[in-house]
N, C-alpha and C positions, 0 to 999 in steps of 0.2 A: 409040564410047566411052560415048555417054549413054545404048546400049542397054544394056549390062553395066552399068554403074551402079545402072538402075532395077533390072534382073536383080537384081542382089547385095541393094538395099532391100526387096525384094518377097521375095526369100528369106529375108534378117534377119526380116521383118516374120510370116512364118511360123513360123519357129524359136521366137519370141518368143511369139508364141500356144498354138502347140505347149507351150510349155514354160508355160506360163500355164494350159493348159487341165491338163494335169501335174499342176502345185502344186496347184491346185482341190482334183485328185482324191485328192490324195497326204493331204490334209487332210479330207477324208470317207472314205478307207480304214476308219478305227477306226468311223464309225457307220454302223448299219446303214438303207438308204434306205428313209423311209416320206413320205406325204404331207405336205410342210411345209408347204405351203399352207394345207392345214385346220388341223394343229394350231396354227402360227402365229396364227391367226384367233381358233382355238380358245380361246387364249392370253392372245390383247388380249379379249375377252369378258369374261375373269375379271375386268377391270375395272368393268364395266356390272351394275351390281345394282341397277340403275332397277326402284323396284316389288317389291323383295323383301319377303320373308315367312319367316317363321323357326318354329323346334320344336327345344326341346331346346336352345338357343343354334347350332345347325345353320342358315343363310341360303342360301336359294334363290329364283331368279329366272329369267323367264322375259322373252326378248328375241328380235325378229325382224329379220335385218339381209341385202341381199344377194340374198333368195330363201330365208333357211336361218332354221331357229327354234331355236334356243338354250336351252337346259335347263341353268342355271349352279348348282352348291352350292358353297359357300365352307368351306374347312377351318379350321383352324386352326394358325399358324406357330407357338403352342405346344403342344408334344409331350405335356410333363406335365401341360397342361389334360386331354388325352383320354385319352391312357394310364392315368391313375393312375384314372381313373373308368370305363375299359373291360372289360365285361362278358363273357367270352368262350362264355355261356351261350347255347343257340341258341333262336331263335323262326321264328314264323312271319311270311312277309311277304304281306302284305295289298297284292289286285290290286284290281284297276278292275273287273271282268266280277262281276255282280251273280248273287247265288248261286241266285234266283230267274229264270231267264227266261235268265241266260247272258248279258246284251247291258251295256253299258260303263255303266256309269249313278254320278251324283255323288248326294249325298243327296236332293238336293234334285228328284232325277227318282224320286221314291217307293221305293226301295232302302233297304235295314235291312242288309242281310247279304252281304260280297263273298266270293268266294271267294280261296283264297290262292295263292298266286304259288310258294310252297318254301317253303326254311329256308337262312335266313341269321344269322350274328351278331346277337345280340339289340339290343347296345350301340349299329347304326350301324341299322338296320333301324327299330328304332319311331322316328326321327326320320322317315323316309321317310314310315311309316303315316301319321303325323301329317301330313304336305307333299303326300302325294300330289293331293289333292282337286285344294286350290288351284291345284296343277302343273295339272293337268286345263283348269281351268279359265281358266286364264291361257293354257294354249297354244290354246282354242278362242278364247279373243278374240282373241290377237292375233298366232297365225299362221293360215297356209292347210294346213290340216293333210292336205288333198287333193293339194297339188302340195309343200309345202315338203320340202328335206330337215330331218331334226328332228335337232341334235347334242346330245349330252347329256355334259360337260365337269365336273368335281370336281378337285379338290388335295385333299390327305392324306387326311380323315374325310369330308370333300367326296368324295372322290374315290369312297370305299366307298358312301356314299347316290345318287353317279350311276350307279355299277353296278347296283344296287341296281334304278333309274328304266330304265335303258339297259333290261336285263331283264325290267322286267313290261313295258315297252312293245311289246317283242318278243313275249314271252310271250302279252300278251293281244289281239294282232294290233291293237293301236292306229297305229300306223306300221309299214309293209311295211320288209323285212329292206333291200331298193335301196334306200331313204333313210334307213336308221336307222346310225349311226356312235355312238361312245365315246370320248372320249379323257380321259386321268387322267394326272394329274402325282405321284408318290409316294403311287400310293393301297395301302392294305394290302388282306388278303384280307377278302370279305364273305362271300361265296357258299356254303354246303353243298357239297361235293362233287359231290355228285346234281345240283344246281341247276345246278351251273356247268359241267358237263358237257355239260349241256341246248342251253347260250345258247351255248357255244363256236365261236368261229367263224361264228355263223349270222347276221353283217351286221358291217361294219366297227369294228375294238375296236382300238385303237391305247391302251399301257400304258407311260408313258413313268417309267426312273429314273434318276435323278443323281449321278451317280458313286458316294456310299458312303453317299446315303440310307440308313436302316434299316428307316424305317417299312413299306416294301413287305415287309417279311420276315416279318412279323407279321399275324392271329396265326399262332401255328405252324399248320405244316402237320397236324403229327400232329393238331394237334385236326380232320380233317376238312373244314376249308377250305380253298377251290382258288381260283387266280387263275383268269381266263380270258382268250381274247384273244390280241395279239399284244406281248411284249415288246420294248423299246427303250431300249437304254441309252447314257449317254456313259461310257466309261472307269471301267464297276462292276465289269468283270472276273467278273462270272457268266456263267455257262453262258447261252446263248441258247435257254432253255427256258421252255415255257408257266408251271409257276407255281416258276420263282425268283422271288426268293433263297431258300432256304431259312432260311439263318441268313446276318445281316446281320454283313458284315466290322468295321464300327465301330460300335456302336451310340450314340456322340457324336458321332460326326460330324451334327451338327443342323444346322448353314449349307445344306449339301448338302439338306435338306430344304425346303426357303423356295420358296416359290411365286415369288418374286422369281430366282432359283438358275434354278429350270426356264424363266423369260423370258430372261434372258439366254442361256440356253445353244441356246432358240431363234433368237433374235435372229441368234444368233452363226452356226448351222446355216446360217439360211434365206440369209444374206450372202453365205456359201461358195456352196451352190446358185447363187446369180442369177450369181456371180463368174465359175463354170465352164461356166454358159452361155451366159454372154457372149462368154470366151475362145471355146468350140467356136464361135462365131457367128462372129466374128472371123478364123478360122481356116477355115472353109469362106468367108468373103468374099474374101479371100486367094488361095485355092484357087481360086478360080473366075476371078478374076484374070488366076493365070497361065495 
């Protein structure tokens, strides 16, 4: 009798897992799986603007946590701060690799003239020009720029000037493609076509948006602007294509926008994750059991 008893607990105790490990799944069908760990990480960063330095009302900050060096620009959770003063006129974006001699150099290592990086969005780009240096020089203090991996994180207008960083650093072989990563929270397009073609895929680019965000729809595509990277959305209902959206479904929907929007809906994500791992654990302990 207390054989079947245990029998029948140890079955219940499976079915229960089983069904545990289910719901998990059934509740991450709609997203599609990318690294939650980083961007999670990614995410709590955006808090840490120890030591920032700003251009253009644009704030960027450079932090070392873990083994990883953090490349943070701060957007703006007002739309019609940037919008209504965004330029869709293209420029050139200014690298690091000194036009003389080829080698990465800051002013202050006798350089006058860099060479350029592309063409990007005039409007999100001279904030970078301007940032670049300091970036340089913050990540020489205070990462190891020989072993660290180096992430380079943005929200909205943020998000466009860490493309922007993500790409000349690629570009000007400053961090090798295995440690160099991207991740954006509603960031719009920056990159020239040509440019962003280039950078595509050629090291970790993680592109996340928010249900009926707008701002990633912009600017149009027709003007020759391309996303790049890998898209990630909760419940936007676009196509699962390199540079969606094209045209954004609400263009008020502003909540959906909020660097605060994209926390929680990681929070939320990474919960699920740990929940259906737990379940699967649970479920092979079970297993083995019997």
């Amino acid at each position: 009798m207390r054989a079947r008893t245990w029998e029948r607990a140890a079955a219940t105790a499976v079915l229960v897992a089983l069904a545990l490990v289910h719901g998990a799944a059934a509740d991450l069908a709609s997203e599609v799986d990318f690294d939650h760990e980083l961007v999670a990480t990614a995410a709590e960063q955006m808090d840490d603007f120890t030591d920032a330095f700003a251009a253009n009302d644009d704030v960027m900050a450079v932090t070392r946590a873990n083994g990883k060096c953090f490349i943070k620009v701060l957007g703006s959770d007002s739309l019609h701060d940037w919008v209504n003063n965004m330029s869709f006129i293209k420029g050139s974006i200014a690298g690091l690799r000194c036009r003389v001699g080829g080698q990465v150099k800051l002013p202050e290592d006798k350089c006058r003239s860099w060479r350029s990086a592309g063409i990007g969005m005039r409007g999100f780009i001279e904030s970078f020009n301007q940032l670049r240096f300091e970036m340089l020089r913050q990540m020489r203090k205070k990462c190891d720029l020989a072993r660290d991996n180096v992430v380079v994180v943005g929200h909205s207008r943020g998000g466009a000037i860490a493309q922007t960083a993500a790409a000349v650093l690629f570009l000007d072989e400053i961090v090798p493609s295995p440690r160099l990563a991207l991740v954006t929270f509603g960031s719009p397009r920056v990159l020239e076509s040509t440019l962003s073609d280039a950078v595509h895929d050629k090291f970790t680019q993680i592109r996340l948006i928010n249900e009926e965000d707008p701002v990633p729809s912009t600017p149009p595509a027709w003007l020759a602007y391309k996303h790049f990277g890998r898209m990630y959305c909760r419940d936007c209902g676009y196509p699962m294509e390199r540079d969606e959206p094209k045209l954004a479904f609400n263009i008020f929907e502003v909540s959906d926008h909020y660097l605060v929007s994209y926390q929680a809906w990681l929070t939320s994500s990474l919960a699920k994750k740990e929940a259906r791992a737990a379940a699967a654990h649970q479920a092979e302990t079970v297993a083995l059991i019997l």
